[in-house]
DRENDO-1510 file (C-alpha; in Angstrom, 1 decimal, always signed):
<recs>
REC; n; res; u; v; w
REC; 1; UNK; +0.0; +0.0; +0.0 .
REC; 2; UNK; +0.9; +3.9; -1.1 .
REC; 3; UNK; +2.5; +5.6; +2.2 .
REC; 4; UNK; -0.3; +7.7; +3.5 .
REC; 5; UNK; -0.5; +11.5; +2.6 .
REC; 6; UNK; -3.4; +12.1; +5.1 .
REC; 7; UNK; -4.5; +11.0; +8.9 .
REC; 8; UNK; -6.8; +9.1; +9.7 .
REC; 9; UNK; -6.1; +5.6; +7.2 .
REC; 10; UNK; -6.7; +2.9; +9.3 .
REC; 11; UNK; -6.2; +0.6; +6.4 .
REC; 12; UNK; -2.7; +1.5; +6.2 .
REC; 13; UNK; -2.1; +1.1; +9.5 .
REC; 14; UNK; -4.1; -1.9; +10.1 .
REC; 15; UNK; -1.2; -3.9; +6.9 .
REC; 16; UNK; +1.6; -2.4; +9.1 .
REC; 17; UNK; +0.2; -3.6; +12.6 .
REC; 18; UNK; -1.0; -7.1; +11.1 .
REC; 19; UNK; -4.6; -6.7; +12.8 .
REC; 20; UNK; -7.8; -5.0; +11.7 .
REC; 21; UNK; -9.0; -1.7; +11.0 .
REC; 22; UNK; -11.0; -1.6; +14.1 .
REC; 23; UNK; -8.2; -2.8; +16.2 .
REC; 24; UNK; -6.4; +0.8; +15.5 .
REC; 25; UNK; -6.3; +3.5; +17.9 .
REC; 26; UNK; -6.1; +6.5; +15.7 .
REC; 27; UNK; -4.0; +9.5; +16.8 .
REC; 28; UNK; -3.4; +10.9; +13.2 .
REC; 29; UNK; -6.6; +12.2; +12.1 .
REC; 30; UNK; -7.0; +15.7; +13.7 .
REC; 31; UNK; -11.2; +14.8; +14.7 .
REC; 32; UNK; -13.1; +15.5; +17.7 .
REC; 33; UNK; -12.9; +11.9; +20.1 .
REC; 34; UNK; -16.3; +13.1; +21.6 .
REC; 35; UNK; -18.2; +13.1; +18.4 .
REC; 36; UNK; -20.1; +12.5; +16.8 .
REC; 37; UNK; -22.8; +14.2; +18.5 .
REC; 38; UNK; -25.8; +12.1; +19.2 .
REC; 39; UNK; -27.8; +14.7; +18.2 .
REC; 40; UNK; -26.4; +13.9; +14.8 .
REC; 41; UNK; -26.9; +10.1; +15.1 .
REC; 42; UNK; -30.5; +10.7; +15.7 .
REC; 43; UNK; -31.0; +12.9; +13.3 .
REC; 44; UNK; -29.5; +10.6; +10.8 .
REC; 45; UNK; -31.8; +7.6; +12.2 .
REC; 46; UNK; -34.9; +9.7; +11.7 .
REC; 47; UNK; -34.2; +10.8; +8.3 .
REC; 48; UNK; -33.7; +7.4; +7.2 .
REC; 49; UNK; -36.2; +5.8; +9.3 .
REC; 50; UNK; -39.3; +8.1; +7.8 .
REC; 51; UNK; -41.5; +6.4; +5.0 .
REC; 52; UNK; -39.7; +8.1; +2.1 .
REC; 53; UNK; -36.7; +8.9; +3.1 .
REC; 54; UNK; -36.5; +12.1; +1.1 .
REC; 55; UNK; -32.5; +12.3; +2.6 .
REC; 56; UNK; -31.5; +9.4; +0.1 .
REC; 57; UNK; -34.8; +9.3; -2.1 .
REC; 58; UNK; -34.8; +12.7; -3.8 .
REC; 59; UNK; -32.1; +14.7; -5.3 .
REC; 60; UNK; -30.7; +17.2; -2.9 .
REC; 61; UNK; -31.8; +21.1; -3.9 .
REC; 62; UNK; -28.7; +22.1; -5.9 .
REC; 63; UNK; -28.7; +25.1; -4.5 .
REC; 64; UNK; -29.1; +24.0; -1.0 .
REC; 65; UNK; -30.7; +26.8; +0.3 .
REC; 66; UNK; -31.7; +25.0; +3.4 .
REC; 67; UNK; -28.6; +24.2; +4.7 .
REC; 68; UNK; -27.2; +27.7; +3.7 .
REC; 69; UNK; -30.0; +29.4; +5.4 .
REC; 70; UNK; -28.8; +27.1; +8.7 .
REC; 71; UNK; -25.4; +28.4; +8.2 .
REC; 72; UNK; -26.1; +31.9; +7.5 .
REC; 73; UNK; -27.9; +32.3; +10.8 .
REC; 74; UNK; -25.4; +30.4; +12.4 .
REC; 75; UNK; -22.8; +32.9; +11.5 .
REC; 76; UNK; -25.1; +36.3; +10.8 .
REC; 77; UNK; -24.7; +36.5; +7.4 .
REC; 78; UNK; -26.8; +36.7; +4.4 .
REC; 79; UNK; -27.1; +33.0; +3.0 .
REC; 80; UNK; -26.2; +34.4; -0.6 .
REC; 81; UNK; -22.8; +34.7; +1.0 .
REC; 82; UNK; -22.3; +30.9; +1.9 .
REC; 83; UNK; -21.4; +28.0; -0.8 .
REC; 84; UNK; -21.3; +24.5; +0.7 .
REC; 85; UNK; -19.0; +21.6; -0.5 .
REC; 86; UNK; -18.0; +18.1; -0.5 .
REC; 87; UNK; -15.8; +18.7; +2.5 .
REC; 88; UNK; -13.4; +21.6; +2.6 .
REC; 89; UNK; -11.0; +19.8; -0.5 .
REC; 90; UNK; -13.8; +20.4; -3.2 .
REC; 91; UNK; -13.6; +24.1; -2.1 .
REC; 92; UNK; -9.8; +24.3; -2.1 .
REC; 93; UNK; -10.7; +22.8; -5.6 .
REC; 94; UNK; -12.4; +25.5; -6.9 .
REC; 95; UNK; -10.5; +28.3; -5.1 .
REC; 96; UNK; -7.1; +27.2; -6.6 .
REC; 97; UNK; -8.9; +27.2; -10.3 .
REC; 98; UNK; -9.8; +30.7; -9.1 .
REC; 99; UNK; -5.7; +31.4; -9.0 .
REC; 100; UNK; -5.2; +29.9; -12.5 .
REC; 101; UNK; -2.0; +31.3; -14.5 .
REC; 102; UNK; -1.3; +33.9; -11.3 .
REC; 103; UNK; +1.3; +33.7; -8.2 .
REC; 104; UNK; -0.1; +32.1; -4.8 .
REC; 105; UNK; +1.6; +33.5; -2.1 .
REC; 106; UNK; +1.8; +30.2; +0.1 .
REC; 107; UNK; +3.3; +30.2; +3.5 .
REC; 108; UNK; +4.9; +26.5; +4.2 .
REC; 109; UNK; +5.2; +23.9; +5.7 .
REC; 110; UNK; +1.5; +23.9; +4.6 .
REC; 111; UNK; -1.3; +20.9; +3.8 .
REC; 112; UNK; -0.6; +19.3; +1.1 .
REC; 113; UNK; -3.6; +19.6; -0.7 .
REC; 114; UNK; -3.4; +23.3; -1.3 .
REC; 115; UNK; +0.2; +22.6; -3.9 .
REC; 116; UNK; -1.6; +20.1; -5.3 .
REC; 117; UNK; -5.0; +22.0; -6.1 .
REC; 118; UNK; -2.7; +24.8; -7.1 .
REC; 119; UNK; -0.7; +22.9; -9.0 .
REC; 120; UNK; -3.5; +21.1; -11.1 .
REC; 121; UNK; -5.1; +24.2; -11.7 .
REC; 122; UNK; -1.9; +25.5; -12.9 .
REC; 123; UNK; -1.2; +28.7; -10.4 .
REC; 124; UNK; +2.6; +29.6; -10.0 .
REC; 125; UNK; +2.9; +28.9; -6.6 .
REC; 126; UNK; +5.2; +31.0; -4.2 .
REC; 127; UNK; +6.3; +29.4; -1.3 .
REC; 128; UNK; +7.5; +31.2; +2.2 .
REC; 129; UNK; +8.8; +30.5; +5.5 .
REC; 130; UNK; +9.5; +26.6; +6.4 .
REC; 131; UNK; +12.4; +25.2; +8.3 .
REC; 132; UNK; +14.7; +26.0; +5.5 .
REC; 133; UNK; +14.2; +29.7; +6.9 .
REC; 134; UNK; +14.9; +30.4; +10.6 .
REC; 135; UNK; +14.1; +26.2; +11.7 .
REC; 136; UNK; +10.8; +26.6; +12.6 .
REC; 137; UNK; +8.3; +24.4; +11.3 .
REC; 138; UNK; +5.7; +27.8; +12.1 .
REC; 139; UNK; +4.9; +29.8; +8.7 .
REC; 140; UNK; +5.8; +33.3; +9.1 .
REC; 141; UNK; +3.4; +36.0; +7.4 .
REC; 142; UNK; +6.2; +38.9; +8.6 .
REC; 143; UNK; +7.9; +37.7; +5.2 .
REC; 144; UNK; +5.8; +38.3; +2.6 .
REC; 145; UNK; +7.0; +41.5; +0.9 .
REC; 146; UNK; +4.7; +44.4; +1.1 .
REC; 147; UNK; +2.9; +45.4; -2.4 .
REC; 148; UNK; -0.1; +46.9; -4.0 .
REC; 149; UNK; -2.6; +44.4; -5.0 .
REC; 150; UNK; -1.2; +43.5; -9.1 .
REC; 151; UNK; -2.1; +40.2; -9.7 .
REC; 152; UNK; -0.7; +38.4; -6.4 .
REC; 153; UNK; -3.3; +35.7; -4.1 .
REC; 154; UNK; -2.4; +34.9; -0.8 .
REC; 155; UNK; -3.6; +31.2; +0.5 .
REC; 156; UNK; -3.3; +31.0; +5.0 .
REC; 157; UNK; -4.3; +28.1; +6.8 .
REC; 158; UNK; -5.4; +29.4; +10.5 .
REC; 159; UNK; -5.0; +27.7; +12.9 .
REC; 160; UNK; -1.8; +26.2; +10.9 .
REC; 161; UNK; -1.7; +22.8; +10.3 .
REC; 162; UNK; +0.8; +21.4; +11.1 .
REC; 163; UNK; +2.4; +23.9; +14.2 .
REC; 164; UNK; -1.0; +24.5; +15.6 .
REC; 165; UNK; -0.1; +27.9; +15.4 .
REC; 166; UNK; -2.8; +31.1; +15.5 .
REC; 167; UNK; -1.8; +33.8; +13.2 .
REC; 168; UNK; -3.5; +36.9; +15.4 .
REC; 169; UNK; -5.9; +38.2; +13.2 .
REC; 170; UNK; -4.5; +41.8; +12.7 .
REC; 171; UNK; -1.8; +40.2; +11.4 .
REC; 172; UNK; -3.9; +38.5; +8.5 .
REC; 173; UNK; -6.0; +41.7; +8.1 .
REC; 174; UNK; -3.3; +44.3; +7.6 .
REC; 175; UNK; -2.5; +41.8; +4.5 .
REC; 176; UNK; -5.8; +41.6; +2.7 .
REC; 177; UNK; -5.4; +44.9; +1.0 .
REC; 178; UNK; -1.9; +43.4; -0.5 .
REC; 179; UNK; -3.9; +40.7; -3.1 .
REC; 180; UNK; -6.5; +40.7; -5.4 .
REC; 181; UNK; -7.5; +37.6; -3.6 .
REC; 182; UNK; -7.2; +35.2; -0.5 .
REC; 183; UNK; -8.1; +32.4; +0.8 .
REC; 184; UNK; -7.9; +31.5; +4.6 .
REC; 185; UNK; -8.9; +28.0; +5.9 .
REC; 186; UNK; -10.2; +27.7; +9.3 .
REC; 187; UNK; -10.7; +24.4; +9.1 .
REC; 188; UNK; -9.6; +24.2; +13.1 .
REC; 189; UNK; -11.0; +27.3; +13.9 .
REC; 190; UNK; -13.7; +25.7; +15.9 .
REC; 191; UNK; -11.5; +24.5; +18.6 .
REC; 192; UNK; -10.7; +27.9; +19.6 .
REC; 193; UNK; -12.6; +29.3; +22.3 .
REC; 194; UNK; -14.3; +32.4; +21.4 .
REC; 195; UNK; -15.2; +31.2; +18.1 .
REC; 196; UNK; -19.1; +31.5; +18.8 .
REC; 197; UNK; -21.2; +33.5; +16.2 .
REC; 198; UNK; -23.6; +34.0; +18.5 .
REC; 199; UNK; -21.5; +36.1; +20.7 .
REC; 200; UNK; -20.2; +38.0; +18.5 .
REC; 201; UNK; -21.4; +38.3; +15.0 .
REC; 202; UNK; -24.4; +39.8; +15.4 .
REC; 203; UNK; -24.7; +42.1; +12.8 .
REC; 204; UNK; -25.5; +41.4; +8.9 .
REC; 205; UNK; -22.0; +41.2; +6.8 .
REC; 206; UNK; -23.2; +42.8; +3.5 .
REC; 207; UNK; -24.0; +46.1; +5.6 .
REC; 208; UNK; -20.6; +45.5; +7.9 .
REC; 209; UNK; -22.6; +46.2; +11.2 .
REC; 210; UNK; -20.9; +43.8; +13.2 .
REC; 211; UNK; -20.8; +44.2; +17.1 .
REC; 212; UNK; -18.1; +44.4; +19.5 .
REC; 213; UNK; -16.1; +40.9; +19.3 .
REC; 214; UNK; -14.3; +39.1; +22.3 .
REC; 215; UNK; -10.7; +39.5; +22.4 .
REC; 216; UNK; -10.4; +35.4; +21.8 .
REC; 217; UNK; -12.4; +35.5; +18.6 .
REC; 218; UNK; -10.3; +34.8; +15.8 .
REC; 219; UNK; -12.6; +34.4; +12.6 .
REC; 220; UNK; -12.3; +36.0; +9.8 .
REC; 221; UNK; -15.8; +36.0; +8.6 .
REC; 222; UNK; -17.1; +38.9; +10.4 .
REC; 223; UNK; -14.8; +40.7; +8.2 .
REC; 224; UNK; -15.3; +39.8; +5.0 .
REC; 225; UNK; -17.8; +42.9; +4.0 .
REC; 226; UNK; -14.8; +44.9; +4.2 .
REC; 227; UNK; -13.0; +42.7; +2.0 .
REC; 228; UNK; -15.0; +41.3; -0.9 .
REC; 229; UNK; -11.4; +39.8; -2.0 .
REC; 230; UNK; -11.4; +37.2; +0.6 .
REC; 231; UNK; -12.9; +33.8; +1.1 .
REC; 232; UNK; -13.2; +31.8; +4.4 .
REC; 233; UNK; -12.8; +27.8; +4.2 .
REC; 234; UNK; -14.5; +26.3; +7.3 .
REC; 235; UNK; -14.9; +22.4; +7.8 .
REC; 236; UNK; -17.7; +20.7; +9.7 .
REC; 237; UNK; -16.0; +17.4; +9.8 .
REC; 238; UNK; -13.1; +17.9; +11.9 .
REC; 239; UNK; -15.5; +19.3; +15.3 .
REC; 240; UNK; -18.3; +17.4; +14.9 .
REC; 241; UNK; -16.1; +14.3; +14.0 .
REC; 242; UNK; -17.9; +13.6; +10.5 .
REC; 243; UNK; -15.2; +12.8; +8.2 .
REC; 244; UNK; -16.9; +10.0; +5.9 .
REC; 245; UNK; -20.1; +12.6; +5.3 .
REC; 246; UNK; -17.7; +15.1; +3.6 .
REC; 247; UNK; -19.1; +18.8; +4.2 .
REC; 248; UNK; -17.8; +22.2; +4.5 .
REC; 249; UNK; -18.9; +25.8; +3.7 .
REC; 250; UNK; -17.4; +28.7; +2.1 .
REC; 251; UNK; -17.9; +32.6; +3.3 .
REC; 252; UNK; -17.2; +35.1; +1.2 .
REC; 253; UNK; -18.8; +37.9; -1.8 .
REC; 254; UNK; -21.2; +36.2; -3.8 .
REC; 255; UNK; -19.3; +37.0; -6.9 .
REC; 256; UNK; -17.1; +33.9; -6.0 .
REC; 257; UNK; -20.0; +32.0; -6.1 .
REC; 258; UNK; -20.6; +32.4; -9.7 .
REC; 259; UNK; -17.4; +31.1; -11.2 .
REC; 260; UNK; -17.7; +28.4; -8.6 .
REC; 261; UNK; -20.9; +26.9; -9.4 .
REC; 262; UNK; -19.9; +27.1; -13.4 .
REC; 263; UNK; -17.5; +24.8; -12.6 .
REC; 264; UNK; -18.6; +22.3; -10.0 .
REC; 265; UNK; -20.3; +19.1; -10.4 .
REC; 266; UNK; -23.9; +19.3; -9.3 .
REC; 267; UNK; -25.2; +18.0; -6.3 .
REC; 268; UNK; -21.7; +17.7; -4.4 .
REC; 269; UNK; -23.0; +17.4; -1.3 .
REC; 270; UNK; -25.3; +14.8; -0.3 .
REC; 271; UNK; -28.7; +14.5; +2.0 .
REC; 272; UNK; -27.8; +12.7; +4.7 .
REC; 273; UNK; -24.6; +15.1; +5.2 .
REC; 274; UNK; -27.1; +18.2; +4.9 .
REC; 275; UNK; -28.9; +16.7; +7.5 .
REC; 276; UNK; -26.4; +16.0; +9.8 .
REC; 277; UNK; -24.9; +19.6; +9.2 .
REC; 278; UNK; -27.9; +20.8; +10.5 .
REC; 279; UNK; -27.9; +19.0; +13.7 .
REC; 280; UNK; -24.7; +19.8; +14.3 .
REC; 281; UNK; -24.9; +23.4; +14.4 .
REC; 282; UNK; -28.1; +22.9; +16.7 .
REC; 283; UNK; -26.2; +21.3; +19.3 .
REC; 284; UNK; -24.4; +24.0; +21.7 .
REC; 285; UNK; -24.1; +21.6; +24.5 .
REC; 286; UNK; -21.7; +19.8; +22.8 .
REC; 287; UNK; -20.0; +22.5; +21.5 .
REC; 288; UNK; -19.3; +23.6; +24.9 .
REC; 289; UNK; -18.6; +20.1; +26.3 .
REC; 290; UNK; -15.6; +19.6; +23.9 .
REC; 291; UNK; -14.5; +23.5; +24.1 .
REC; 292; UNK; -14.4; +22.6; +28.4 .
REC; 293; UNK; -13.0; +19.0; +27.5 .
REC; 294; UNK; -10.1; +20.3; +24.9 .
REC; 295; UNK; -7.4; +22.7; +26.5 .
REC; 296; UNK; -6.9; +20.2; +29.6 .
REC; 297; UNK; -6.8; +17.0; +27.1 .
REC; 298; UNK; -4.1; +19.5; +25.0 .
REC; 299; UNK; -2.1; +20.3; +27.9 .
REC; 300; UNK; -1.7; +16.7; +29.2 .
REC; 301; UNK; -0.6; +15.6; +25.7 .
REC; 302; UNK; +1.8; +18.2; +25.4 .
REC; 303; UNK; +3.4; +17.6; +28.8 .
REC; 304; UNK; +3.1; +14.3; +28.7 .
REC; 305; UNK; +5.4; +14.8; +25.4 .
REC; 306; UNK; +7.8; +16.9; +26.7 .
REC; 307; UNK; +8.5; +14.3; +29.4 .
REC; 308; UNK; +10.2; +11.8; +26.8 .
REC; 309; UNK; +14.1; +12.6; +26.8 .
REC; 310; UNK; +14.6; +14.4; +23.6 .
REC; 311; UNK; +11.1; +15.4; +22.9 .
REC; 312; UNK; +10.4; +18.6; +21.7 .
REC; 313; UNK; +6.5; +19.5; +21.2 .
REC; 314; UNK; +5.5; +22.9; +20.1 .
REC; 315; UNK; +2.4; +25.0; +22.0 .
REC; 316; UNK; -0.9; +24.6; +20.0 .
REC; 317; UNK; -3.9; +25.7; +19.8 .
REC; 318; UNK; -5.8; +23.5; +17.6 .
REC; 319; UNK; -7.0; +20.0; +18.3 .
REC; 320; UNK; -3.6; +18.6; +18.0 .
REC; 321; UNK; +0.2; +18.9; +18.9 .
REC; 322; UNK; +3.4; +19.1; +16.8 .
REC; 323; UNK; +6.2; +17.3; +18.3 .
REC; 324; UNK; +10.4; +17.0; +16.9 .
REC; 325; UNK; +11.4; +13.6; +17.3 .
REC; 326; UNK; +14.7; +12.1; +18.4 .
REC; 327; UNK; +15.9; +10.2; +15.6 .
REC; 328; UNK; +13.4; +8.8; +12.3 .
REC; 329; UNK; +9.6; +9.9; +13.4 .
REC; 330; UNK; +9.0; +7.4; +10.6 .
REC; 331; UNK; +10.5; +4.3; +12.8 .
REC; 332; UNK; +8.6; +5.6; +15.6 .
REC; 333; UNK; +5.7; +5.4; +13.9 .
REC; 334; UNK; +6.3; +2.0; +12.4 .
REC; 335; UNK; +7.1; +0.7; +16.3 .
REC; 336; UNK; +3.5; +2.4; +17.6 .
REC; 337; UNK; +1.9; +0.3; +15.0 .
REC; 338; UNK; +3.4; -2.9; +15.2 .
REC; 339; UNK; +3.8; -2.7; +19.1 .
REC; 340; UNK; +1.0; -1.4; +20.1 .
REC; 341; UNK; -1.7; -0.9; +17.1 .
REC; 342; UNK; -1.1; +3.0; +17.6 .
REC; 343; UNK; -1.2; +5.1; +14.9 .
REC; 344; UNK; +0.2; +8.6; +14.5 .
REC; 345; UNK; +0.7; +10.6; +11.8 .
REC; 346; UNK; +4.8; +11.2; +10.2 .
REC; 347; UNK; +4.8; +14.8; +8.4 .
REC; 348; UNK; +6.7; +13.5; +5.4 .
REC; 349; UNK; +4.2; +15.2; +3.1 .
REC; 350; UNK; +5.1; +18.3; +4.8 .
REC; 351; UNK; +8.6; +18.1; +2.9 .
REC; 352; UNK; +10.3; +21.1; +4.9 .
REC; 353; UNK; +10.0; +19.0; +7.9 .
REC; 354; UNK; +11.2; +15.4; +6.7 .
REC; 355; UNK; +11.2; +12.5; +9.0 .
REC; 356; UNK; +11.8; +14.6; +12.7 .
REC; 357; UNK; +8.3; +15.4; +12.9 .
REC; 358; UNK; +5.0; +13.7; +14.0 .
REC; 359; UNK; +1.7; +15.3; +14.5 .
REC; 360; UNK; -0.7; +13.7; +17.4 .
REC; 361; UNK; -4.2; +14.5; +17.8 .
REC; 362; UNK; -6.0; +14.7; +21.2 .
REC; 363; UNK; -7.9; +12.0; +22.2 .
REC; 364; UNK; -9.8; +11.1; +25.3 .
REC; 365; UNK; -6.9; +11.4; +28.7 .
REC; 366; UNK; -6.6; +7.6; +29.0 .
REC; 367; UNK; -6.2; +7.3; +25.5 .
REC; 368; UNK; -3.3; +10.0; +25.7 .
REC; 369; UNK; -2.2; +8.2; +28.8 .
REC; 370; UNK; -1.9; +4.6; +26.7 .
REC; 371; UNK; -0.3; +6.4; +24.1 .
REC; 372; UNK; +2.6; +8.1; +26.3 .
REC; 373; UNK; +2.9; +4.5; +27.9 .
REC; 374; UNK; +3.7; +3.2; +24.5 .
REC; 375; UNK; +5.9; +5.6; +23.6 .
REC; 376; UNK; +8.4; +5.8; +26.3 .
REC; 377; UNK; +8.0; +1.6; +26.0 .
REC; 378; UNK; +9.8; +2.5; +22.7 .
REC; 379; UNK; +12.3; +4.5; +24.0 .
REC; 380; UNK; +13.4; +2.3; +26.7 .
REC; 381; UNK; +13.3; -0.6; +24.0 .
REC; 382; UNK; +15.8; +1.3; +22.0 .
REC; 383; UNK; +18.5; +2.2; +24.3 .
</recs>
């Protein structure tokens, strides 16, 4: 089998281990332990358990005005200013054809599927930052060199992936007015506490009356009136812990839209993960349980971490912790797997990091606990 390029493929790590899928305890897929929601689940049940289930037995509205309607009062915006997708890739799909024939400003080590959107849809891309400039494995937006707007996009991942790192917002603002166009993905930006629309986007973002924010809120989107250039990628998957439904949203000037949905296929998102979107945003307890649950599981990953001699993990403040590795992270990986049916995820696809790197997500504290057990079994195995 290939070498993964993602978290999260059990069947890869299942050949390594010599067991099955199930018999994995996955640390490389960066998605909520407490989800799904059951909220979700029944939801789900219901929708299939009616007598037409309309979720799998009708076409979904193309222009899923439901589900953008949810979204828009979710976040305070007018719906003609969401787009939803098959996850958060189709939209990094049709965002890179956006950049077609023009230089990406891309600040690296960065996920791998924005080069190879960009790349496909045949931008110039321009990377910055990575280990080969100062050793930090943190993207730095102090080095993109100041310009008018000429023909230059700007793609930012906040929270990064892989560091973990928050790039304050100023920071990002005091950019937009740099590129005819950007694209930020806060595909983690739900973790962050703070990041509540009901607190504090309570005014409509085509008229840009948006109240006073809290000092922890990070987003972008109650911004974007004052910058028609910029789209926001936000995933549902990750939080709410439905990967295999495949749904995400984009914010941003309707004009976007337009090219967009020339090019897309129709129908990209299915019923079932309209419904389930919907619960989801319905259910603020467990939004709050995981935003209670997630800075203590973080901080006892993390120190648990920088107990191992030679272990050096770097703060975060997403759901999951970069860590340098004595020796090949890759080897360490291997030993997890066969060992102990653990399975983290390398950062070889991040090229500017190599093999000294592994990302680990949080997962429940005696998960973490089992994990940190295994890993300094390793180290005392290899002295």
């Amino acid at each position: 089998m290939f070498w993964p390029q993602h978290g999260g493929n059990r069947a890869w790590g299942a050949a390594v281990a010599g067991c099955s899928p199930a018999d994995i305890l996955d640390f490389s897929a960066s998605l909520n332990p407490l989800g799904p929601p059951q909220s979700v689940l029944q939801a789900l049940g219901r929708a299939l358990s009616e007598p037409d289930p309309v979720a799998i037995s009708r076409y979904p509205d193309p222009e899923y005005w439901r589900l953008r309607t949810r979204l828009a009062q979710y976040w305070a915006v007018d719906p003609e200013w969401i787009f939803v997708g098959n996850g958060a890739a189709e939209l990094l799909t049709w965002a890179a054809r956006d950049a077609q024939g023009r230089e990406v400003w891309l600040p690296k080590p960065a996920f791998g599927e924005y080069e190879r959107a960009l790349q496909a849809a045949g931008a110039i891309i321009k990377p910055l930052g990575g280990e080969n400039s100062g050793g930090s494995p943190m993207p730095s937006v102090e080095q993109i060199p100041p310009s008018g707007r000429g023909n230059r996009i700007l793609w930012l991942n906040n929270p990064h992936n892989p560091s973990g790192r928050l790039i304050p917002r100023q920071e990002i603002l005091a950019l937009l007015p740099q590129f005819q166009q950007v694209m930020v993905d806060e595909a983690f930006m739900d973790f962050l506490p703070g990041d509540d629309p009901q607190d504090h986007c309570k005014g409509e973002i085509e008229k840009g009356e948006i109240e006073t924010e809290p000092s922890s809120s990070q987003t972008l989107i109650p911004h974007l009136a004052a910058h028609p250039n910029t789209v926001v990628i936000r995933s549902l998957t990750k939080f709410y812990t439905l990967p295999g439904l495949r749904i995400g949203f984009a914010v941003g000037h309707p004009d976007h839209w337009r090219r967009w949905q020339r090019w897309r296929d129709p129908w990209s998102v299915n019923g079932l993960a309209a419904v389930a979107a919907e619960a989801a945003l319905a259910d603020e307890s467990f939004r709050r349980r995981t935003l209670a649950w997630l800075p203590v599981a973080r901080e006892h990953l993390r120190k648990g971490l920088q107990a191992l001699p030679g272990w050096d993990p770097w703060p975060s403040q997403a759901n999951f912790v970069l860590v340098r590795c004595p020796g090949s992270a890759t080897q360490i990986q291997r030993a997890l797997l066969q060992r102990h049916r653990i399975l983290v995820r390398d950062c070889l696809s991040f090229s500017e990091l190599g093999d000294h790197y592994l990302r680990i997500s949080l997962r429940t504290l005696p998960e973490q606990e089992q994990l940190l057990s295994a890993c300094r079994e390793i180290l005392d195995n290899s002295d």
